[in-house]
FIFIVO-953070 format. One record per residue: residue number from 0; residue in one letter; z, y, x of N, C-alpha, C, O, CB in turn. Coordinates in steps of 0.02 Angstrom, whole numbers, padded with zeros to 5 digits. Each point is the difference from the previous one (the first is absolute). Glycine has a CB too. Example, Ala and Ser with C-alpha at 12.3 -4.5 7.8 and 13.67 -1.06 7.14 Angstrom:
2
+-----+-----+--------+--------+--------+--------+--------+--------+--------+--------+--------+--------+--------+--------+--------+--------+--------+
:   n : res :     nz :     ny :     nx :    caz :    cay :    cax :     cz :     cy :     cx :     oz :     oy :     ox :    cbz :    cby :    cbx :
+-----+-----+--------+--------+--------+--------+--------+--------+--------+--------+--------+--------+--------+--------+--------+--------+--------+
:   0 :   A :  00390 : -00284 :  00660 :  00000 :  00059 : -00045 :  00000 :  00060 :  00045 :  00033 : -00001 :  00052 :  00029 : -00058 : -00147 :
:   1 :   S : -00098 :  00112 :  00077 :  00003 :  00059 :  00042 :  00037 :  00055 : -00039 :  00008 :  00055 :  00025 : -00116 : -00087 :  00034 :
+-----+-----+--------+--------+--------+--------+--------+--------+--------+--------+--------+--------+--------+--------+--------+--------+--------+
//
This chain:
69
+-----+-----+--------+--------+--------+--------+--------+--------+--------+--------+--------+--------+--------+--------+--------+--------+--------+
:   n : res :     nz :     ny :     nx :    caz :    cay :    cax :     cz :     cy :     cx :     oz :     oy :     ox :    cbz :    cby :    cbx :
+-----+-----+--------+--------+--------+--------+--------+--------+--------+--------+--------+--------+--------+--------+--------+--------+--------+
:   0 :   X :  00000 : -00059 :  00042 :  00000 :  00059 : -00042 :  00000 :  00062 :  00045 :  00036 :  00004 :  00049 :  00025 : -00066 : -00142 :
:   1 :   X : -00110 :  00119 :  00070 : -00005 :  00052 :  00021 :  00065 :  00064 : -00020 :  00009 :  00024 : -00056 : -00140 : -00079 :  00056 :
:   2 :   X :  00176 :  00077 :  00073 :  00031 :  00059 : -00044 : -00030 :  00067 :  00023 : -00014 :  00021 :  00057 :  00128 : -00085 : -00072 :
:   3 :   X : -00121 :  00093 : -00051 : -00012 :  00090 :  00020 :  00050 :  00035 : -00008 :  00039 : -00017 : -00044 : -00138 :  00025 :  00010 :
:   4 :   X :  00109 :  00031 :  00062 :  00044 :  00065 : -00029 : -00020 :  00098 :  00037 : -00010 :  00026 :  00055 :  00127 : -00153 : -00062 :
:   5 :   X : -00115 :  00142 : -00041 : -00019 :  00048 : -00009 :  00051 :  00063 : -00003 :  00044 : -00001 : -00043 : -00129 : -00074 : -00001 :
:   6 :   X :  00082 :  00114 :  00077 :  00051 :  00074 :  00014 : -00030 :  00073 : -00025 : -00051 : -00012 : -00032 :  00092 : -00048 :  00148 :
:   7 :   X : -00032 :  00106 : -00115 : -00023 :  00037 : -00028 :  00063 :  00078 :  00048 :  00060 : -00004 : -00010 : -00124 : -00102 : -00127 :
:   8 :   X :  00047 :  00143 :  00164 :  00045 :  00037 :  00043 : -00025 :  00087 : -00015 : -00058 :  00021 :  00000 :  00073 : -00138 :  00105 :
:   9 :   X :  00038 :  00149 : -00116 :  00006 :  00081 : -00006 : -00007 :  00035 :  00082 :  00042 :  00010 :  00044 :  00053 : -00023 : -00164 :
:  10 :   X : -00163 :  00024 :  00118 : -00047 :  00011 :  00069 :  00036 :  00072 : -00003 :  00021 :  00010 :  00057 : -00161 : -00089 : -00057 :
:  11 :   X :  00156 :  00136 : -00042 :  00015 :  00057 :  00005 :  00078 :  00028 :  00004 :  00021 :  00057 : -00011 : -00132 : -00064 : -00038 :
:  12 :   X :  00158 : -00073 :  00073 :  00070 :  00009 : -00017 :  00015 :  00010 :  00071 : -00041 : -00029 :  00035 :  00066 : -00041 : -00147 :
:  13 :   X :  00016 :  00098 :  00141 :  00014 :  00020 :  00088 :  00033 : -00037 :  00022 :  00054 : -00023 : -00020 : -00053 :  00122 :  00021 :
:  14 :   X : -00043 : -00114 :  00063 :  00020 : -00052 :  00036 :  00067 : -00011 :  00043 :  00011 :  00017 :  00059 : -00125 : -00012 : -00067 :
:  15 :   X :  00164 : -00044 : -00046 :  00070 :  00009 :  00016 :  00026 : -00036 :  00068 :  00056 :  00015 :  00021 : -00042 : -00005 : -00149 :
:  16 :   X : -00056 : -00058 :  00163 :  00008 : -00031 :  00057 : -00031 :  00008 :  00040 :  00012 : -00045 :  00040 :  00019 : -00010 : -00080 :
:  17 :   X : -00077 :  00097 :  00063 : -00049 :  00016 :  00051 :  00008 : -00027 :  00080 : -00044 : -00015 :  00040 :  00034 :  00115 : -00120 :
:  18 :   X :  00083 : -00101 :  00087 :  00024 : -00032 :  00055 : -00001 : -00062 :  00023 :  00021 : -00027 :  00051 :  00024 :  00097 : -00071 :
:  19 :   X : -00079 : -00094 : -00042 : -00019 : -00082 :  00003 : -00046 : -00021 :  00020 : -00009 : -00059 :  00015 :  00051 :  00048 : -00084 :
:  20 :   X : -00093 :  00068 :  00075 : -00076 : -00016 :  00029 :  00022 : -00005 :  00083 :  00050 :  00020 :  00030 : -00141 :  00061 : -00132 :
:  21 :   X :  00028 : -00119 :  00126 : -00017 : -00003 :  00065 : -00021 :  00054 :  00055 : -00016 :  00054 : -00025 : -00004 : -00144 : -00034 :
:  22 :   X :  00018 :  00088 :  00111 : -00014 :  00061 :  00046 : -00079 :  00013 : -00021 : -00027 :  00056 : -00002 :  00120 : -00088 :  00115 :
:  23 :   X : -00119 : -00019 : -00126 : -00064 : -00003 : -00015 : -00029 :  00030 : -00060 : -00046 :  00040 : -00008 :  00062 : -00128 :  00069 :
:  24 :   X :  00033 :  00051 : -00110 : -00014 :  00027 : -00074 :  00014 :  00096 : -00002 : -00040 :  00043 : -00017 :  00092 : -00189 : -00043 :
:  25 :   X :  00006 :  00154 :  00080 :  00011 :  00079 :  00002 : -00072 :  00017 :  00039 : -00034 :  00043 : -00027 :  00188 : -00030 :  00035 :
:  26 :   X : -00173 : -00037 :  00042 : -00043 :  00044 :  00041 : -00080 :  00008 : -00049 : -00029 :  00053 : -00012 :  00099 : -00102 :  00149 :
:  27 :   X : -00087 : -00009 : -00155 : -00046 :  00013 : -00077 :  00012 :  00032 : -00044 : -00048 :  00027 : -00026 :  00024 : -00104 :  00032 :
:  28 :   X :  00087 :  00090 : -00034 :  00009 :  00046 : -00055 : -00013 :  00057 :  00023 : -00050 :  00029 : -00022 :  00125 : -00084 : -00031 :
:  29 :   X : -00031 :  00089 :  00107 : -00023 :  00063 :  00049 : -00081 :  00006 :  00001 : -00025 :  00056 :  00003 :  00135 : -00075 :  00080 :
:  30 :   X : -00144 : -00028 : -00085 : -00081 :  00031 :  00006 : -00035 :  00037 : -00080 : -00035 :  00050 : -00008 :  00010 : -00168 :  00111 :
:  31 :   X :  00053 :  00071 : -00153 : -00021 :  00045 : -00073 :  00015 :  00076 :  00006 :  00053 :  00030 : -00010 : -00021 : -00133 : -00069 :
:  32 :   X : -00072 :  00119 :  00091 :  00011 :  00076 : -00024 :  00029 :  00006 : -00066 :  00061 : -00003 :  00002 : -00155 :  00038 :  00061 :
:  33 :   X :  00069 : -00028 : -00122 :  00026 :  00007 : -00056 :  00054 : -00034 : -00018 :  00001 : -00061 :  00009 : -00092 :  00087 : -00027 :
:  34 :   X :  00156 :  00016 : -00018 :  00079 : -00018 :  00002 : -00009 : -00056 : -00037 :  00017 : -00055 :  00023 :  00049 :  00165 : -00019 :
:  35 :   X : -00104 : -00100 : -00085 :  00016 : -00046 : -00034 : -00028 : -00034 :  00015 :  00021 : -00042 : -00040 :  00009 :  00077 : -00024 :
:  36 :   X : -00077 : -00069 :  00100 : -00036 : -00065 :  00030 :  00041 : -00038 :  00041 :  00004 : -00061 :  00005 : -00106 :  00114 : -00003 :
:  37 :   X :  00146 :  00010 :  00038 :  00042 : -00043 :  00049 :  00072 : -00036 : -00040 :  00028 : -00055 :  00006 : -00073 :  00148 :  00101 :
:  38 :   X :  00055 : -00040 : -00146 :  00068 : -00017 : -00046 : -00010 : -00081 : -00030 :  00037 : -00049 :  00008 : -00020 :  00195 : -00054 :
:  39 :   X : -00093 : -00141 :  00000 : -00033 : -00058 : -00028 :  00001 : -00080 :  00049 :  00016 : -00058 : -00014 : -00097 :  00167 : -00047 :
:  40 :   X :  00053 : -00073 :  00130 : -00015 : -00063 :  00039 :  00078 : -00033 :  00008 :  00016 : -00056 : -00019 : -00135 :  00108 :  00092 :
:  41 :   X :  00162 : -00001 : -00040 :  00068 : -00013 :  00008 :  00031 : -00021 : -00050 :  00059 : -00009 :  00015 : -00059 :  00078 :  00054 :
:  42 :   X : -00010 : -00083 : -00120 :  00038 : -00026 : -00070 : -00034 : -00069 :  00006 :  00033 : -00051 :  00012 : -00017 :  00167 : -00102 :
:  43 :   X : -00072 : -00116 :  00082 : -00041 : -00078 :  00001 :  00022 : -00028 :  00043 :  00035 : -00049 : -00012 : -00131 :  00069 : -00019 :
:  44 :   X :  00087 : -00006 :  00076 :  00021 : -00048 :  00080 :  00065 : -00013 : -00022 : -00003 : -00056 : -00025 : -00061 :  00113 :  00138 :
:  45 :   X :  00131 : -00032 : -00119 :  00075 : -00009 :  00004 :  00012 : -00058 : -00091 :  00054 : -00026 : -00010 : -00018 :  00189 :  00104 :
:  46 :   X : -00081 : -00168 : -00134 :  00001 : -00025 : -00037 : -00052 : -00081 :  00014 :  00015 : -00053 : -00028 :  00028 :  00186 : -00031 :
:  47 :   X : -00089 : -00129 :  00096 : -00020 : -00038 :  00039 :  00066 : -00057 :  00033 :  00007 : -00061 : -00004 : -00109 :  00165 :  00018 :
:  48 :   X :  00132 : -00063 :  00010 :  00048 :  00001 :  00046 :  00054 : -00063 : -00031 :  00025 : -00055 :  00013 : -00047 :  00198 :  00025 :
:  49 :   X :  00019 : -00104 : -00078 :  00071 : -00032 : -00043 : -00006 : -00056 : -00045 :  00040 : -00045 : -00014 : -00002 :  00154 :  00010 :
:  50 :   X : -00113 : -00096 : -00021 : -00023 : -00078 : -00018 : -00017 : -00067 :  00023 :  00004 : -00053 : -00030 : -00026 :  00121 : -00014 :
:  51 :   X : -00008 : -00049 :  00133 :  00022 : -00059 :  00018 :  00037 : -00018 :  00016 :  00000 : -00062 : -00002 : -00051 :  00059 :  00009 :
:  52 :   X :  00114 :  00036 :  00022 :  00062 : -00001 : -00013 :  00005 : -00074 : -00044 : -00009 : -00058 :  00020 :  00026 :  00203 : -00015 :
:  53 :   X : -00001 : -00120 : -00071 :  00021 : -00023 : -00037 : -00033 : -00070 : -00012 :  00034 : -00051 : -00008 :  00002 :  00162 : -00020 :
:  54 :   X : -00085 : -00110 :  00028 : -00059 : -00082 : -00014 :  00010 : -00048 :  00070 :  00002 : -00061 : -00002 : -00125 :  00135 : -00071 :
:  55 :   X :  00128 : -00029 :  00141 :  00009 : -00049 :  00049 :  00065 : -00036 :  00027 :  00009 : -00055 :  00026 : -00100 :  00116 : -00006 :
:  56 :   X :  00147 :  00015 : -00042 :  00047 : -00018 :  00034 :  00035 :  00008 :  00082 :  00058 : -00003 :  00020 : -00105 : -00051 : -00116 :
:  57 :   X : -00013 :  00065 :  00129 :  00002 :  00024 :  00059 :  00056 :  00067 :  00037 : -00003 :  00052 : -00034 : -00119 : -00104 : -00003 :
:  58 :   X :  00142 :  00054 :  00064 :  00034 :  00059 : -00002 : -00059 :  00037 :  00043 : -00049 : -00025 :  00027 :  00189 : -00015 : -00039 :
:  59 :   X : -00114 :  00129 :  00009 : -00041 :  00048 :  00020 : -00042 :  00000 :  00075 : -00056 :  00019 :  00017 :  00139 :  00035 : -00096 :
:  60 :   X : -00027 : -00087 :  00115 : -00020 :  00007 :  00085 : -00054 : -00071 : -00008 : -00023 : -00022 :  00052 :  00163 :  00081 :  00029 :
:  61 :   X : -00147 : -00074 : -00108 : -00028 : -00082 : -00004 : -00070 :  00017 : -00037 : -00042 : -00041 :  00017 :  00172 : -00042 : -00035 :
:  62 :   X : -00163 :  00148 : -00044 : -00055 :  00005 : -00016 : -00033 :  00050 :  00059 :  00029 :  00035 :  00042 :  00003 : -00066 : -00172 :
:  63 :   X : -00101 :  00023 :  00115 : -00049 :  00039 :  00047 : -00045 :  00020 : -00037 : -00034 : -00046 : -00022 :  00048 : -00008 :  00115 :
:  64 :   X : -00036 :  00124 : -00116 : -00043 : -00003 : -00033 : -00070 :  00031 :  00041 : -00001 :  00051 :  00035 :  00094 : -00053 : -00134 :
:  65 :   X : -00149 : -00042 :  00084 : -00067 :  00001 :  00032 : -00053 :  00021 : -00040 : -00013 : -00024 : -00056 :  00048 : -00060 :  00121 :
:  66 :   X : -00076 :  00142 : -00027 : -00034 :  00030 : -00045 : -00053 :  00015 :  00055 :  00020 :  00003 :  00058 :  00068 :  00041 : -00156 :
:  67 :   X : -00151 : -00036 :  00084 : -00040 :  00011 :  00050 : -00031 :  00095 : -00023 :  00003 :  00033 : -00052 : -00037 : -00202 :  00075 :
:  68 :   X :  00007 :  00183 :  00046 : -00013 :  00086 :  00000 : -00033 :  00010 : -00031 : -00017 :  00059 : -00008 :  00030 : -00032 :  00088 :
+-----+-----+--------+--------+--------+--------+--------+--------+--------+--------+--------+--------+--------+--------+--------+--------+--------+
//
């Protein structure tokens, strides 16, 4: 059996953990010029964040997230 699940996230709510991102991730957000793009990206990612979190179990120092340029 196939499971889906599906999330749905408030892209325009401020990003209350920012400190959770990576040296990496901050240094991409820093390139959006536009606030609310960056605010947006920074909400996705930290909700990203927290969902695999939650589905893998992994703790934080233990995920890597890989994204190509």
């Amino acid at each position: 059996m196939t499971r889906l699940s599906l999330w749905t996230a408030d892209l325009d709510a401020p990003p209350a953990f920012e400190s959770r991102l990576s040296e990496e991730e901050c240094d991409r957000a820093a390139r959006f010029l536009d606030p609310v793009t960056r605010r947006r990206w920074i909400v996705a990612r930290l909700w990203l964040r927290l969902i695999l979190a939650r589905h893998t179990g992994l703790p934080r120092h233990r995920r890597h997230l890989y994204q190509d340029q």
